[in-house]
C-alpha positions in Angstrom: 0.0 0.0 0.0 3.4 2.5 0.6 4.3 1.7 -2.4 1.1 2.8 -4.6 1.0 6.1 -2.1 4.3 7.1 -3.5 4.2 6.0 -7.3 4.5 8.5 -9.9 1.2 9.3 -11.6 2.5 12.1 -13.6 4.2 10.3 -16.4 7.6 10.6 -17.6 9.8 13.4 -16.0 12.5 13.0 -17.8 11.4 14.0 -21.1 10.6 17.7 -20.1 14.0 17.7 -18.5 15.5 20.2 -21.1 12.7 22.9 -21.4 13.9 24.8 -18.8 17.7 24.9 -20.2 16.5 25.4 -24.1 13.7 28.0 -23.2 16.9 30.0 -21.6 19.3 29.5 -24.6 16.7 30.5 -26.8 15.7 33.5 -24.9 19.6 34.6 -24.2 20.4 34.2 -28.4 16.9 37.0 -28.8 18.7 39.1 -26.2 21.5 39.4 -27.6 20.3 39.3 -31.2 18.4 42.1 -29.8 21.1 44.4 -28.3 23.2 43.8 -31.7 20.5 45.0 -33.8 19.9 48.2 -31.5 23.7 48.8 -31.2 23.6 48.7 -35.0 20.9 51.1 -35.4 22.5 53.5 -32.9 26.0 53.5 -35.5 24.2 53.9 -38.3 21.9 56.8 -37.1 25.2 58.7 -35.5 26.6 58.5 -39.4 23.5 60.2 -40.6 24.0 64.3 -41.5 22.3 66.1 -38.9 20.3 67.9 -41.1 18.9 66.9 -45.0 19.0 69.4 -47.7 16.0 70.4 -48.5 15.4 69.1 -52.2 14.1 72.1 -54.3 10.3 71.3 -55.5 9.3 72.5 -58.7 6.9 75.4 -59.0 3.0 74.4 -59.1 2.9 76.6 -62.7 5.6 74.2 -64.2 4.0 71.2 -65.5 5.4 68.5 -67.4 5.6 68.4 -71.1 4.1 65.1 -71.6 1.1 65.7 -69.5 -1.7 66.5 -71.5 -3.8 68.8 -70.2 -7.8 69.8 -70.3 -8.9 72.7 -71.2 
């Protein structure tokens, strides 16, 4: 009777035996993929000009020649 009090009901315990170490790999590899990609974006904005220049925009009474108009 002892020994049917403490039998394992709960099936096999060894199989789930490396979620806990794989859930951590995986989750350390997205942290650091992580931190890369933000270091990465930090370099690349630091290289950009502080300021654009401003690309001239044709005038509204310039129109294209190929554009037909209606009249």
């Amino acid at each position: 009777m002892i020994r049917w009090l403490a039998a394992n009901n709960f099936g096999d315990t060894m199989g789930g035996g490396l979620a806990g170490p794989t859930g951590l790999v995986i989750i350390l590899l997205l942290v650091i993929g992580t931190v890369l990609l933000i270091r990465n974006m930090n370099a690349r904005l630091r290289r950009l000009p502080e300021r654009f220049e401003s690309a001239e925009r044709p005038d509204a009474d310039d129109k294209p020649k190929d554009v037909a108009t209606e009249d």
